[in-house]
N, C-alpha and C positions, 0 to 999 in steps of 0.2 A: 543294656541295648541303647538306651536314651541318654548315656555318656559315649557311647562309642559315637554313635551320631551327633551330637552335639563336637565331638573332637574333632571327627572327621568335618563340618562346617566351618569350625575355627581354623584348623590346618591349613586348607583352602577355600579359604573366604576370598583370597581374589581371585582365582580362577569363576568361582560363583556369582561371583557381581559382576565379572565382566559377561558373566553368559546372561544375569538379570539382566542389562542392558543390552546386551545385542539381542534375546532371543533365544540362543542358543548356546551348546557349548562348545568350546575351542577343545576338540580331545585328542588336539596334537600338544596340549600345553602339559599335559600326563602321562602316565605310563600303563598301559594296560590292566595291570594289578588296583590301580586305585580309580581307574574306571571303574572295572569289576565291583571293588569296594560300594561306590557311590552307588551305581545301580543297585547293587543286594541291600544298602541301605534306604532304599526309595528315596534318595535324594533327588539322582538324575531319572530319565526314564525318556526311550526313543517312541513318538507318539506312533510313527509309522515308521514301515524298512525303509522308504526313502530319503525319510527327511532323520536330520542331526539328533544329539543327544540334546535334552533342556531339560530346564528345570522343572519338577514337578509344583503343579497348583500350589500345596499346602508350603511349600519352600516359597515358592514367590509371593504368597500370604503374607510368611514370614517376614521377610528379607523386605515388603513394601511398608510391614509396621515397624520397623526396626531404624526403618531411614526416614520414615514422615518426620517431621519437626514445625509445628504448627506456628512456633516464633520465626521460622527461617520463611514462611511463607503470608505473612504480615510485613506491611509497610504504613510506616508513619510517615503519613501526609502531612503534618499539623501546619503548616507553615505559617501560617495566620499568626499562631501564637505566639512565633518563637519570632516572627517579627517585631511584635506588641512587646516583647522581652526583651528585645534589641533596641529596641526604642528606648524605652525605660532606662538599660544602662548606658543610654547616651548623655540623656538627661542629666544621669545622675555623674556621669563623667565631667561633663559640658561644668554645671555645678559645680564642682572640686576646684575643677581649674578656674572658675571665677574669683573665687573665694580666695584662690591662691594656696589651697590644700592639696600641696603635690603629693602626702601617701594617701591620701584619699582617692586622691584620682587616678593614681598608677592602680592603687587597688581596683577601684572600679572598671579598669581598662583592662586588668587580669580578667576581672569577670562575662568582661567585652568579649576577650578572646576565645573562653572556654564557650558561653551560647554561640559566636557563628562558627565553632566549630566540634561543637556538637551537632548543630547543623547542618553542617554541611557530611560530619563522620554518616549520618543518620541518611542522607542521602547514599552516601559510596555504599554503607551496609546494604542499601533497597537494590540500588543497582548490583548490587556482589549476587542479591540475596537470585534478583531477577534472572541472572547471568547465570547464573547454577543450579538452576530448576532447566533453564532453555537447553543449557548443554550436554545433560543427563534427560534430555526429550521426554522432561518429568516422570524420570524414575520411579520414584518413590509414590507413585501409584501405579494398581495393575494391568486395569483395562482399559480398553479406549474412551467410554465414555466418561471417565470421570478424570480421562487427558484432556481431553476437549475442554471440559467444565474445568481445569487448572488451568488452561493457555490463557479461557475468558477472563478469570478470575486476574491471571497477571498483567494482561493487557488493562484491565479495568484500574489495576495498582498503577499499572504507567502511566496512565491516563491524567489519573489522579497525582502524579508526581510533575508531570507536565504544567498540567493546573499549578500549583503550587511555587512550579518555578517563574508563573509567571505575574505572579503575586507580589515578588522581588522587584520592586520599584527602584532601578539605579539612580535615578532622577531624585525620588526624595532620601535614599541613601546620603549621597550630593551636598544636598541641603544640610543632611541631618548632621555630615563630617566638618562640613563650613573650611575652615581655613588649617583645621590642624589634620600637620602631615600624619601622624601614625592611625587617626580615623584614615583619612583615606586610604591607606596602604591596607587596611585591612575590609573592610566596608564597601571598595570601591573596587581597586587594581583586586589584589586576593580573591576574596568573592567571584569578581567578573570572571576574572579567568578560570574559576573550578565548576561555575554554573555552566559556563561555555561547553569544560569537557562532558559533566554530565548529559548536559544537553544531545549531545553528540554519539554519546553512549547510550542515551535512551534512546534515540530514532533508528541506532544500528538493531537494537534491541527490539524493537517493534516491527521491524523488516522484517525480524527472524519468527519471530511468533506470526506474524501474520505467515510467512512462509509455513511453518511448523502447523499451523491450524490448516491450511490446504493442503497439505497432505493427510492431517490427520481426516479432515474430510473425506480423502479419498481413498483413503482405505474402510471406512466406514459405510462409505459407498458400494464399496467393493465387498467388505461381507456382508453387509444388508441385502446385495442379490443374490451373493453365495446361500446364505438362509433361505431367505424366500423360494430361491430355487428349487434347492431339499426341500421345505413344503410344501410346495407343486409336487415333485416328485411322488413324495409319499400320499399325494391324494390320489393320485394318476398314475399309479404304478405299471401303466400300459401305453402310456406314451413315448413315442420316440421322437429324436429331433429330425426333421426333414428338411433335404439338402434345398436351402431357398435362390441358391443359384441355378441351379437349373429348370426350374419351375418357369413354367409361362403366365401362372393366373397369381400371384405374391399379393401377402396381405397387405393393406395400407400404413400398417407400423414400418413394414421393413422397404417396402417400396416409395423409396423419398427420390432416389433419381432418376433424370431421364432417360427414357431408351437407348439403347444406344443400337444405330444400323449397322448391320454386319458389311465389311467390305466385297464388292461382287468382282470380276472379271468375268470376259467372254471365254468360253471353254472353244477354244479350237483344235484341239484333238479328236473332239466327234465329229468325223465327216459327216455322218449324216442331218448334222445340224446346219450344214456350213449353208447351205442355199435361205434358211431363214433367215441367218445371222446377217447375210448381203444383202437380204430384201430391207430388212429392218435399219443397216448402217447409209443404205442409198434414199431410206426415205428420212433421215437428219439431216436439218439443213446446216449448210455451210456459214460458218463464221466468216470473215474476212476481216482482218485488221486495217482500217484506214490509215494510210502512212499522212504524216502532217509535217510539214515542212517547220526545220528548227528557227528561231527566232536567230537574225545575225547581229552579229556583233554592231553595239552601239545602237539596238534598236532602240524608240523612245517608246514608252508604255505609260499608263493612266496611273495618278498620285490618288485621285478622286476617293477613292474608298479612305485610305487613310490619314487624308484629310480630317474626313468628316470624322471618321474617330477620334483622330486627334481635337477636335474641335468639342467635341459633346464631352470629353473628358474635361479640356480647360473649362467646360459651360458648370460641368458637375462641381469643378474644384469652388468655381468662384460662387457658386450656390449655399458651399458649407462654409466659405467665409462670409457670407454673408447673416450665417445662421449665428457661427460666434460673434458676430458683433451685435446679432437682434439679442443676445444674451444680458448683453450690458443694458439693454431697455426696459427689462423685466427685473425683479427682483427677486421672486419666485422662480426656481429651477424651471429650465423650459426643456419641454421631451422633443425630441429629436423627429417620432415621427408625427407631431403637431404641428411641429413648425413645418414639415413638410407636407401638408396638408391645408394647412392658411395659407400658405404662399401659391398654392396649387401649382407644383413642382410634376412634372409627368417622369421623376425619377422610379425605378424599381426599390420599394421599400429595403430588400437586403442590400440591392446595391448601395441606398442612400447611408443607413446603419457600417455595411463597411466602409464609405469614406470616409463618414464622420469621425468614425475610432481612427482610420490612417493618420486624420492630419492631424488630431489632438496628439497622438504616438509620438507623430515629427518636430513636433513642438520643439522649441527651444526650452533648457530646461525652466532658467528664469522665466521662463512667459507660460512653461504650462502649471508652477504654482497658483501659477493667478485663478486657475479653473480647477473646478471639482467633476470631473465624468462617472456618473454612473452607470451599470450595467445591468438593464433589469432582466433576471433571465427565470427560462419557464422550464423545467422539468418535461422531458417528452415521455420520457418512460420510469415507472419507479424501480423496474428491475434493472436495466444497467446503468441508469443515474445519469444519463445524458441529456448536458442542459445547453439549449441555444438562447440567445439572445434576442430577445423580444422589442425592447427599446432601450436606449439611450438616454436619460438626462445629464443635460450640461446646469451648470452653475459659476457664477463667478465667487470668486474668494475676494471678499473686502476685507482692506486694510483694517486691523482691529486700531481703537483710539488709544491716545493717552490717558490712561486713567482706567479705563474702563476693565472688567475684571476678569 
């Protein structure tokens, strides 16, 4: 019996996988008879009439130990090292060709090429490895919670790979390749360009997990009140649900909006209402619309108002040019609303904070090198992470010296 079943899994091992993956089975992908098969096998098994054939528990047990692979879900981060390694056979490159030991140096440049690209192989594996867990919606385990606990887990690898890439200093690569072309060709141009695509591949990659994680949320959601509900149930096997739309007294859970008034009209098909109805419409009083004569053509009208707009806006600009210049007088970063406040300025603090960031914005590029803008911002709430801007410090950037280090 335990060969016929095990042949019968082998025969159709893909129909089986792709029903471990979706859920269910496809029992248009078969023929009657080997349906028949599989159920008298207890392989398949219909949980309810309504819903499809799937797989039974002890198969998807199966079939989830058989696909774990605890090296495919490892990532070596090391990058630290394997830069310190890179270094090394620069070193010892750099060295040959002083010497003027050209099979030294080819040699060493072999070994140059084998670390960054084992390096770099070692990344495409993490991201192959990441990519194929995300697209089988981590198959290879069975239930939700311990998908959730893999998305974390791969996210945490990205994380960690991210780190890592930026560990990659091109600048002292640079340094390190100096004058000779096949360093840079490989160290510099090579390199850039494959860190570039992984880069690009991990942020698609963490879109998808982060996507993948919200739903798996929310189905987690969704049978955590399916439970609980059954729980209720069997404690209260005498409750019914009651219909809360038509209720006039509704509890304060379910009662979050406002009332709403029914629309009225006058019923004028009861005669014998109509004499109240007249008493009632002759005691409203009358509206009248005042007619007002149109303005003619070419009339003149008052600038007055936006003048003076225009006015206290020029007064506000030349307030924050006056703040970047009291910048140059301090040495010490000076806060935006300080100096708005010595000077006793009667501007509105957020108004003063948005102009100050507009005109730093409009700066010309050259000229807004010369400054450093900070942003000091405050956290309002820790649950949706929304942070406004509290103040402002400016700073000037000085010229560094000759010499200095």
């Amino acid at each position: 019996m335990g060969v016929e079943r095990l042949g019968l899994i082998g025969k159709h091992s893909e129909q089986l996988m792709r029903a471990y993956l979706r859920g269910h089975f496809d029992e248009v992908s078969v023929n009657e008879n080997v349906l028949d098969k599989l159920v008298k096998a207890r392989i398949l098994h219909r949980p309810d009439e309504q819903q499809p054939l799937a797989l039974r528990p002890d198969v998807s047990r199966l079939i989830a130990s058989l696909t774990e692979d605890e090296r495919k879900r490892q990532v070596n981060a090391d990058v630290a090292g394997q830069i310190e390694q890179i270094r090394t056979q620069v070193k010892h490159f750099s060295d040959a060709q002083y010497r003027g030991d050209y099979v030294a140096s080819e040699h060493h440049f072999q070994l140059l090429s084998e670390r960054v690209h084992d390096m770099t192989g070692q990344f495409s594996d993490a991201i192959d490895s990441l990519w194929n867990r995300l697209n089988s919606d981590f198959g290879f385990v069975s239930n939700l919670a311990d998908k959730i606990r893999e998305n974390e887990l791969a996210q945490k690898q990205l994380r960690r790979l991210l780190d890592g890439f930026e560990l990659i200093d091109f600048n002292e690569l640079i340094e390190l390749a100096q004058n000779s072309g096949p360093l840079r060709k490989l160290l510099v141009s090579q390199l850039q360009v494959t860190i570039s695509d992984h880069s690009s591949s991990l942020l698609e990659v963490q879109k998808r997990l982060v996507e993948l994680m919200a739903r798996f949320r929310q189905q987690q959601e969704r049978a955590q009140l399916i439970t609980n509900m059954v729980a209720f149930l069997k404690q209260h096997p005498n409750f019914i649900v009651g219909d809360y739309t038509n209720r006039t007294q509704v509890p304060e859970l379910v009662n979050q909006a406002a009332p709403i008034i029914a629309s009225a009209s006058i019923a004028l098909d009861k005669v014998g209402e109509q004499q109240a109805l007249g008493d009632m419409v002759r005691t409203l009083a009358i509206s009248t619309n005042d007619y007002s004569e149109p303005l003619a053509a070419g009339t003149e009208f008052e600038l007055e108002q936006e003048l003076v707009v225009e006015a206290r806006h020029q007064q506000l600009k030349e307030d924050v040019e006056n703040y970047f210049i009291a910048v140059f007088d301090v040495t010490e970063p000076l806060s935006a609303l300080q100096h708005l406040a010595q000077q006793a300025l009667e501007w509105d603090a957020e108004m003063w904070l948005f102009q100050v960031i507009a005109e730093f914005e409009g700066l010309n590029a050259s000229v807004r090198q010369r400054f450093t803008l900070q942003k000091l911002l405050k956290t309002v709430d820790m649950f949706n992470q929304v942070e406004v801007i509290e103040d402002v410090v400016l700073q000037v950037n000085l010229p560094q010296l000759v010499g200095e280090p």
